[in-house]
Structure formats: structure tokens, C-alpha cells
C-alpha positions in Angstrom: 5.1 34.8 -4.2 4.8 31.4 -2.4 6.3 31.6 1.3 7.6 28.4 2.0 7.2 26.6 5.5 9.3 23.9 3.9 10.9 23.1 1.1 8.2 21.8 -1.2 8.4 18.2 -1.7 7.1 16.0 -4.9 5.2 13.1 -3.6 4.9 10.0 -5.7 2.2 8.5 -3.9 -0.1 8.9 -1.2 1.7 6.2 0.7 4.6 8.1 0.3 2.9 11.1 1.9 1.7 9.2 4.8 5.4 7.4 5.3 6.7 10.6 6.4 3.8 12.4 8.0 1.0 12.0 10.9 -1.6 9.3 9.8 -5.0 11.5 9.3 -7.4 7.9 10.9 -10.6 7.7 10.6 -12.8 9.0 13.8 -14.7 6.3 15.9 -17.6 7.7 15.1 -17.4 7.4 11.2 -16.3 3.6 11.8 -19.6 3.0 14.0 -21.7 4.2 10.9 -19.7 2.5 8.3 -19.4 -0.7 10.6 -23.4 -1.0 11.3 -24.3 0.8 8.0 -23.4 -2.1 6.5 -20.2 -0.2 4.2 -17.5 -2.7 5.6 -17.8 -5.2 2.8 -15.4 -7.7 3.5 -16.0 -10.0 6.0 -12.5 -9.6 7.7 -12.5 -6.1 7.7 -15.7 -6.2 9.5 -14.2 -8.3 12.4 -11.4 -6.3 12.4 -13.7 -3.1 12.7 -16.1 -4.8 15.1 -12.4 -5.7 17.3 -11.2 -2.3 17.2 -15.2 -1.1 18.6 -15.3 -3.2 21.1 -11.8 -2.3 22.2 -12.5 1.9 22.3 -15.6 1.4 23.9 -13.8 -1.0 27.4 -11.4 2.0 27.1 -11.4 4.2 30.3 -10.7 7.7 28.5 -12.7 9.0 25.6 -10.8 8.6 22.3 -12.0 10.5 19.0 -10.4 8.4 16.4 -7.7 6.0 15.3 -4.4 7.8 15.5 -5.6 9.1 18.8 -5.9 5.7 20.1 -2.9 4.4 18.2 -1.3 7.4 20.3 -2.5 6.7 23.3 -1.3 3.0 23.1 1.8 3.9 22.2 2.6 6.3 24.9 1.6 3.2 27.5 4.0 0.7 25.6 6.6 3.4 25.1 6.7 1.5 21.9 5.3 0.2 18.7 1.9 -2.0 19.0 2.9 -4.6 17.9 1.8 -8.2 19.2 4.5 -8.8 21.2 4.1 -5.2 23.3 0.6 -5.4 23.7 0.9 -8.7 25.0 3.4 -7.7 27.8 1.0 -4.5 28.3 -2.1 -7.0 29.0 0.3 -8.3 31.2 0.6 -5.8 33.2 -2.7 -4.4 33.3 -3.8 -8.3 34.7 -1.0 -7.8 37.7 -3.5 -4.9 39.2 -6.7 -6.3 37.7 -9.0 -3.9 40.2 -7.7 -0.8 38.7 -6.7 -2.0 34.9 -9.6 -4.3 33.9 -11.2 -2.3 31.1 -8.1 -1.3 29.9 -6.7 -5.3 29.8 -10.3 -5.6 28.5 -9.6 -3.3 25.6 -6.2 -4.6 25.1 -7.3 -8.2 24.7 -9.7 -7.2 22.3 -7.0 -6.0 20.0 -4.7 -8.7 20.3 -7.5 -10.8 18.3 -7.3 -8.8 15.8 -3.6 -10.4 15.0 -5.3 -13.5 14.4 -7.0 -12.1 11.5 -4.0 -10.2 9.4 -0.5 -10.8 8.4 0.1 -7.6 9.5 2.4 -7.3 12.5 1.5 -3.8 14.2 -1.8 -2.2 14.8 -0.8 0.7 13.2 -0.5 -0.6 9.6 -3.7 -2.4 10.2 -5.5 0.3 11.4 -4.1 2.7 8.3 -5.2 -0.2 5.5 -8.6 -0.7 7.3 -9.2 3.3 6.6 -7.4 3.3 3.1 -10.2 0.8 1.9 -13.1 2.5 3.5 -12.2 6.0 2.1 -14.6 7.1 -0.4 -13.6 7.4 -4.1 -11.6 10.8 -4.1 -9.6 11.4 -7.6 -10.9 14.6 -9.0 -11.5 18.2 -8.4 -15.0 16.9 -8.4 -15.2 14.0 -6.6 -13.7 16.5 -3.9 -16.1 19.2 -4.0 -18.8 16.2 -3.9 -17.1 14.7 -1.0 -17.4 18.1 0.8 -20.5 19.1 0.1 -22.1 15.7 1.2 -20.5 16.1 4.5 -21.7 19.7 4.9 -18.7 21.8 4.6 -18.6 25.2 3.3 -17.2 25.0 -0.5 -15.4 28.5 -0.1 -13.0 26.5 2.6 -11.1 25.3 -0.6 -10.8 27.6 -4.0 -10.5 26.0 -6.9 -9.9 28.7 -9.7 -8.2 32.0 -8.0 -4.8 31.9 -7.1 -5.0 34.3 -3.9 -8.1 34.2 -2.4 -8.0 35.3 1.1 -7.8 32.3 3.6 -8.6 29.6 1.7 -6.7 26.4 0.9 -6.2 26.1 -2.9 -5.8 22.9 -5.4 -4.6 23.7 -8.8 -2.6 22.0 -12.0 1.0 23.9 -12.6 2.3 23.8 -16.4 4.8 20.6 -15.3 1.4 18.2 -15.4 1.8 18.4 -11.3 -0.6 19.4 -9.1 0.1 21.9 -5.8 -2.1 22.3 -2.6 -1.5 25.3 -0.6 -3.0 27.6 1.8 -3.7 31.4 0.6 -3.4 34.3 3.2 -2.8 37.9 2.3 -1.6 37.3 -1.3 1.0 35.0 0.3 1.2 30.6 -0.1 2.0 28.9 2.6 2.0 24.6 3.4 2.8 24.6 -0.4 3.3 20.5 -1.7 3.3 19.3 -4.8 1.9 15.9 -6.1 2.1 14.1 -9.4 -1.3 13.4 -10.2 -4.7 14.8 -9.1 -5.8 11.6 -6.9 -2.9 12.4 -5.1 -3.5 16.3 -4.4 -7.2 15.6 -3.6 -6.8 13.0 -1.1 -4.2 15.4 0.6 -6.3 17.9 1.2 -9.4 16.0 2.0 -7.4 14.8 5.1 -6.3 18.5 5.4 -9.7 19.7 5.5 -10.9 16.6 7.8 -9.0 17.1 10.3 -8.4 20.5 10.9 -11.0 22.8 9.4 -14.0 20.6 9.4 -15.7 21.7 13.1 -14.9 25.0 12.0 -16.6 25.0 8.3 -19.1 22.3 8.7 -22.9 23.5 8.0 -21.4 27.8 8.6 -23.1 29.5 6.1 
């Protein structure tokens, strides 16, 4: 018996997926090793990454990834990051200079980034930056690679028993879909469904990411 926290939804996409729910970014420190191990290919997304490093580091609070940032800047604009908004927030940041200059610092940083993109909020910039430096994720397999190459215990995720006990689970229904839950007591909970596998993986890569992988990572 699957207890639902919602009703389960089919998702066409991953984009779809992230249109309605929180952004899973990229942590800084991931960026710093894919920006000076030399894994940002193009040249624009390296100045873009090299923009968005220099701007966490003039920061006065420490900030472990994207979103958080992308949070933090929106709570100060009480808006969208757009151009427009962070200009008027370097604004006034440089009307009490003593006290804001690493933040105006940070912020001017950022505002070069527009200079390199069409894109018109940091937001969707920041989201296609980390959609082009995730790592290939479309199978079963290429998750339980992805997972043991970052050191995480393999019996976080089950991927033949129905019910195993506190475990999230990844498995192909009879309709050709695919379903990601977590398994508790015999019971499913945080059930989705997704049309193909690509789609279920990267799911609960993020899943796993960003909430279990402190817990998990290198526990025997």
C-alpha cells in the first residue's frame, strides 16, 4: 500500500519537475573543483563560473551552494535577481559603502555576468550553468556509478525489493513509467512517477544529494 504525501504527479521532463519544485544547485564547493579542474568546457560558462566564485567568496556570510545564495539574494531584493534589482541593490549597498562594501563587491560581480547571457535573472542562469555540468545520469547504472564514485552507501537506494526498510526505491511499473519512492515499515511515501528512466534517476540523484548524502557518505 503506497501512502501518499501527495497526489502522485506524472512528470514529462525534468524541467518540468524543477518548474514546480525547489532548484537542487550545485554546492560552491563542487563548482570550485569543476571550475579549476578544468570540467567547465565552454569558455562562457567558465566566466560565468569564475563570476559567480568571485562573487560568494566578497560575500560576508558563508553560503553552501547556489540556491542558498540565490536565496539569500532574494530575500535582500524582496524580489527576483534580475538585472534591474540587483542593480538598485548595488545601489544601496554603495549609499553606506563602510558597512556594505563586500556585499556591493559581490553584487557587482554578478551583474557581469548579464553581460555574458541572454538570460535575464540569475536564477535561470545559475540552473543552466548546473544542468550542463551534471554528470551523465540515465540509467539504473549510471546512478549506482554516480553514487558509488562519490562515496555513498548503495543500500541508501534499493533497486530490486519493493519494501525494504528505509530506503528510497527506483523501479519500472507495467505502464513503461518509472516511480521513486521512499520505503518505511512496508509503507511508500514521496511516491512520483516519471516517463522515462533519465527522468526518475536524475530525481533521485538530487534526492539523495541533498538530503541523505552527509548522512550516508563513506558509513559503512
Amino acid at each position: 500500500m503506497c501512502f501518499w504525501k501527495r497526489k502522485p504527479k506524472l512528470y514529462k521532463s525534468v524541467q518540468e519537475y524543477l518548474d514546480t519544485n525547489e532548484i537542487p544547485f550545485l554546492t560552491f564547493d563542487e563548482l570550485y573543483d569543476k571550475f579549476y579542474d578544468g570540467q567547465i568546457v565552454d569558455e562562457t560558462d567558465k566566466q560565468i563560473a569564475e563570476k559567480i566564485l568571485d562573487a560568494q567568496r566578497d560575500w560576508t556570510i558563508s553560503i553552501q551552494s547556489l540556491n542558498d545564495f540565490l536565496v539569500v539574494l532574494e530575500e535582500e531584493i524582496d524580489g527576483d535577481t534580475t538585472k534591474s534589482n540587483l542593480t538598485k541593490l548595488l545601489k544601496r549597498y554603495n549609499k553606506d559603502v563602510l558597512k556594505y562594501a563586500w556585499k556591493a563587491e559581490s553584487v557587482s560581480y554578478l551583474l557581469e555576468i548579464f553581460s555574458m547571457t541572454d538570460k535575464s535573472n540569475l536564477r535561470t542562469i545559475f540552473c543552466e550553468l548546473e544542468e550542463k555540468l551534471k554528470p551523465t545520469l540515465n540509467t539504473i547504472n549510471d546512478l549506482r556509478k554516480l553514487m558509488t564514485d562519490n562515496g555513498i552507501n548503495p543500500n541508501v537506494v534499493e533497486f530490486d525489493k519493493e519494501y525494504p526498510n528505509e530506503a528510497y526505491c527506483i523501479r519500472q511499473l507495467e505502464t513503461g513509467a518509472w516511480e521513486t519512492y521512499y520505503s518505511e515499515r512496508g509503507g511508500k511515501t514521496s511516491c512520483l512517477e516519471f516517463q522515462t528512466e533519465a527522468h526518475a534517476c536524475k530525481y533521485l540523484w538530487n534526492e539523495i544529494k541533498t538530503t541523505h548524502n552527509t548522512n550516508y557518505k563513506n558509513r559503512a
